[in-house]
N, C-alpha and C positions, 0 to 999 in steps of 0.2 A: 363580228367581234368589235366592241367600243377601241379607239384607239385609246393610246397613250403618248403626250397627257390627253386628257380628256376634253372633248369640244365644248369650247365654249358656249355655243347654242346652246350643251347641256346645263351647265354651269347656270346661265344666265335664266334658263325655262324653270330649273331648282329651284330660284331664289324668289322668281316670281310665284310658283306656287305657294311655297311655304307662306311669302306674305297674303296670299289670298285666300287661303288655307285660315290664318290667321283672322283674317277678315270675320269669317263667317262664322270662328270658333267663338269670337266674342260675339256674336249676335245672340248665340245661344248662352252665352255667360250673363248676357244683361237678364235675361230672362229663365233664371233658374227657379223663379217660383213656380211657374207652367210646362218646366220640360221631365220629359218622360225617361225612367232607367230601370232598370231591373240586375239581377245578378246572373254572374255567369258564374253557374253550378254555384259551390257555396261562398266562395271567398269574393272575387274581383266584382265591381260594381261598372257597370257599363250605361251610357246615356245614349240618348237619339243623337248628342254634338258626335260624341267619339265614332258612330255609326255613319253618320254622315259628312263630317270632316273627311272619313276616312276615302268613304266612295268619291270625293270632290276630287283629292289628291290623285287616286288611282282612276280615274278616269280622262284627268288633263295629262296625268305623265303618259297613259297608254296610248291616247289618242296622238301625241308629238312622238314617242319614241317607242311603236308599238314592238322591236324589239327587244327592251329590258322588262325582264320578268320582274314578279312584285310578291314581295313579302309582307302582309299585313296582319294586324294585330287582331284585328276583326273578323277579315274577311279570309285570311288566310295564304297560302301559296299558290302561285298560278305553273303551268310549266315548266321544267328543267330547263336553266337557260344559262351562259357563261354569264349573263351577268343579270342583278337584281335592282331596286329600290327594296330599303328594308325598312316600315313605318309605322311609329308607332303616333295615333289621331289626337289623341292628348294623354301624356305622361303624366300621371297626376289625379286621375279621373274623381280619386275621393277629394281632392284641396279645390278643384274645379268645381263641384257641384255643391260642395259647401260655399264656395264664395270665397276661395281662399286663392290669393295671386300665383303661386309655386306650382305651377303647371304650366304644360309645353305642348309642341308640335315634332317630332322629331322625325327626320328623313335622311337617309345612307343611299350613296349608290356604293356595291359591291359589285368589285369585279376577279372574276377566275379568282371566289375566296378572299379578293383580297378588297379591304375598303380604299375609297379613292374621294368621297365625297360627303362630306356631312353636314347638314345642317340640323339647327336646334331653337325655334322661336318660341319666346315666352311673351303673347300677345297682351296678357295683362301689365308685366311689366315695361312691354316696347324694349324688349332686348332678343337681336339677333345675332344667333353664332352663327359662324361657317367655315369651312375650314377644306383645305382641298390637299392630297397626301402632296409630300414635299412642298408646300407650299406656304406654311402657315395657318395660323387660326387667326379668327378677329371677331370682335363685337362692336355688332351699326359701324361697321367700313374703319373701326382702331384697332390695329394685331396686336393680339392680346400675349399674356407670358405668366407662368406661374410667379407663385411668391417665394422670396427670399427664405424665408423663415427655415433655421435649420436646425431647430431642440423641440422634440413634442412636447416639450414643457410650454414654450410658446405656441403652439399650435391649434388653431380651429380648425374641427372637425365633423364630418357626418356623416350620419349613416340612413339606414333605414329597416325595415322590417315587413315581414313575411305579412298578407291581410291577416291571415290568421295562423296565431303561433301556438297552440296550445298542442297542438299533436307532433311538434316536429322535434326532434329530440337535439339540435342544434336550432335554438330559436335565436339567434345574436345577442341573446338581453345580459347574456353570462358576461360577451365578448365587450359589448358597448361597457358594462360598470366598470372594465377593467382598464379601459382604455379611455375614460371620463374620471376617473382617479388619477391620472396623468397627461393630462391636456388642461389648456387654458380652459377650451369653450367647447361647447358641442351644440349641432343643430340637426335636425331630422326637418326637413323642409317640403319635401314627398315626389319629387321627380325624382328619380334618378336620372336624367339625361341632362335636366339644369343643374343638379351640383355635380355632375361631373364639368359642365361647361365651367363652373364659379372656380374648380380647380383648375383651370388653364389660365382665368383670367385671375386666377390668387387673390380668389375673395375667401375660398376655403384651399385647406392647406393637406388633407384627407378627406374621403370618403370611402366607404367600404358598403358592402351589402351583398346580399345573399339571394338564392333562390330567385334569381332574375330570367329574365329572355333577352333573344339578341337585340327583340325589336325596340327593348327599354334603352338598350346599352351603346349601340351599332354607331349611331352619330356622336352622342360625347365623347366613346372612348378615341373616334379618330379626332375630335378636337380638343380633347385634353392632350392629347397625346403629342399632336401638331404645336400645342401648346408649351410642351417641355414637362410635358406630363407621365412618368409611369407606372403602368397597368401590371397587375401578375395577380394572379390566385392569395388565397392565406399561406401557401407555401412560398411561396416568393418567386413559383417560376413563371415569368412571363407569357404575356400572350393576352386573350379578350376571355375571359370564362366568365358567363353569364351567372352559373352555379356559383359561384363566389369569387367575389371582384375586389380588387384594392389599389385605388387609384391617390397618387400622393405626386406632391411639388417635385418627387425626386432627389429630395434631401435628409428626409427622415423615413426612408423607407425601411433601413432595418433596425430603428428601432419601434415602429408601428406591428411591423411583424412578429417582432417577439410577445405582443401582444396579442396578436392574432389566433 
């Protein structure tokens, strides 16, 4: 069983991954006229980077701490283990393969359930989160902190949405008019793991979205969170629900929710 806190060896092997992880995700970014993707079943669009980011990540963490189990986006679950990496290869896969900066690298260590470790790199933009439980968030080594802002009248805000919404009888499109009729601004960016990061660092001020996995959510929500950030359902009770998430500066939270 990993102690607590957490060794730094681990800490320190996380951060170099992620950047080297990072590394090779833009090799394949420069090169989006020649790379290969196909879909998975009807909706998610998957590339040979997210396929092989992925295996890069899961093979340096296993090979250094062949104890923690691994939960991947791609590749899936490895044995039942008290503690995991939860990873998702690039968050964003549709803004990535178009050419579009709003995509990540995102990696959790979870332990007995509970998270302890997250990081979140967005190699196009050269911005790294990371954040470690009780200890703070930060972005490129400055601890970051949400935003003031306390009226959703002032408020920016974002969401996102299902690949495809046409069958789902809660598709957000109701919830976003409603809640874009009373905010400043609004932005759909397409990671969710970076604007949950932008809401620690109070660049945005809410984000909300639906029909997610843990592997989208697992590292922003500990660094929004670490950031002064909170997390709960459309109902307001707390906790990480992938199924519907709403992540806010912690000052306008209920009235976000009356919208919800």
């Amino acid at each position: 069983m990993l102690q607590n806190p957490i060794d730094r060896d681990i800490v320190e092997s996380l951060r170099q991954v992620v950047l080297q992880a990072g590394v090779l995700a833009k090799e394949h970014f420069s090169r989006l006229d020649v790379i290969e993707s196909h879909k998975k079943g009807s909706k998610d669009l998957v590339t040979e980077a997210d396929i092989e980011v992925e295996e890069f990540i899961r093979k340096n963490l296993e090979n250094k701490f062949p104890e923690i189990g691994f939960f991947g986006e791609e590749t899936g679950k490895s044995e039942h283990r008290d503690s995991r990496w939860i990873v998702d290869p690039i968050d964003g896969t549709h803004s990535f393969f178009r050419g579009q900066v709003f995509w990540s690298i995102s990696i959790a260590l979870e332990v007995n359930r509970e998270l302890k470790l997250g990081t979140v790199y967005a190699p196009a933009l050269d911005e790294l989160y990371f954040a470690e439980k009780g200890a703070g968030a930060w972005k490129n080594g400055k601890q970051i902190r949400v935003s003031g802002v306390e009226s959703l009248s002032d408020a920016m805000v974002c969401t996102g949405f299902a690949c495809l919404r046409s069958s789902l009888e809660s598709n957000n499109l109701e919830r976003f008019n409603r809640v874009a009729l009373e905010t400043r601004d609004q932005r759909r960016l397409g990671s969710a793991a970076l604007e949950m990061c932008m809401v620690g660092d109070g660049r945005l001020d809410v984000f909300w979205e639906q029909n997610l996995n843990l592997f989208d959510v697992a590292a922003g929500a500990l660094i929004a969170t670490e950031a002064g950030a909170t997390i709960c359902n459309f109902s307001g009770k707390s906790g990480l629900f992938p199924a519907e998430i709403l992540v806010t500066n912690g000052l306008i939270d209920q009235e976000i929710l009356q919208l919800m």
